[in-house]
N, C-alpha and C positions, 0 to 999 in steps of 0.2 A: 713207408709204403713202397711199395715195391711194382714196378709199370714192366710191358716188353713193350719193346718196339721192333718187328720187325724178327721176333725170335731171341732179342738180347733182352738182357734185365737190367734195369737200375733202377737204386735207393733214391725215390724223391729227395731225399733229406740230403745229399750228394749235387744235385742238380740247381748248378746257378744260373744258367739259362736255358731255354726250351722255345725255338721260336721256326713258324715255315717263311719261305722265303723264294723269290724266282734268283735261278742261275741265267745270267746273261754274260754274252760276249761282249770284253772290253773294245774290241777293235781294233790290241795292239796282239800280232799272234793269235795263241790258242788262247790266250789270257783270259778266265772267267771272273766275276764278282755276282755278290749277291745285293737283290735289292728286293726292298719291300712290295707286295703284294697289291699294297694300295696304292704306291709308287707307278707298278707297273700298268695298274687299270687306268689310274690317273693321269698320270704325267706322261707316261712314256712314248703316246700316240699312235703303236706301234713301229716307233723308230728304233727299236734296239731287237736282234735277235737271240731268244730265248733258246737257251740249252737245256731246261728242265726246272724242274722244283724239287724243293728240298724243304726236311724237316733237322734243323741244327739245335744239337744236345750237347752242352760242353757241362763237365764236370770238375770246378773248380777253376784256375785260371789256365791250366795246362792241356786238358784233356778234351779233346770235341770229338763227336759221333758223327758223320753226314749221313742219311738216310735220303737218296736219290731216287725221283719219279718221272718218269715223260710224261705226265699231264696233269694237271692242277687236279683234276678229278680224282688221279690216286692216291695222290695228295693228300685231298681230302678228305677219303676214307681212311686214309691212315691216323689223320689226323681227329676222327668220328670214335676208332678204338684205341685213342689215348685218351680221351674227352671222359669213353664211358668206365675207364679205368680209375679215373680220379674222382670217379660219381662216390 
């Protein structure tokens, strides 16, 4: 099966992970990492600042996709027409 995200195409059958995630600043430099969504609602208290959300696609052990939002809401519409792609 075959999904776009954002204009690109990829083969499910290709795809070993697929997952959304908050970009936040490490606090050393520009340094970013990603953390979990539940992570951020939960834990994080609003102690760390957010540089955006992301949906990461890696195909295989080598290859990854980052698809970059400013706000969970695009996010999650982006996230709304991969959902009804795999209906």
């Amino acid at each position: 099966m075959i999904i776009t995200i954002q204009e690109q195409q990829f083969d499910t059958a290709d795809i070993t992970q697929l997952y959304p995630a908050a970009v936040v600043k490490t606090g050393h430099e520009d340094e970013t990492t990603q953390v979990s969504l539940e992570w951020l609602d939960v834990e994080s208290k609003g102690k760390v600042d957010v540089v955006g959300f992301g949906i990461f696609l890696y195909l295989g052990e080598e290859e990854k996709h980052t698809f970059m939002f400013d706000t969970k809401e695009e996010m999650d519409r982006e996230i709304g027409r991969i959902a009804s792609q795999l209906q």
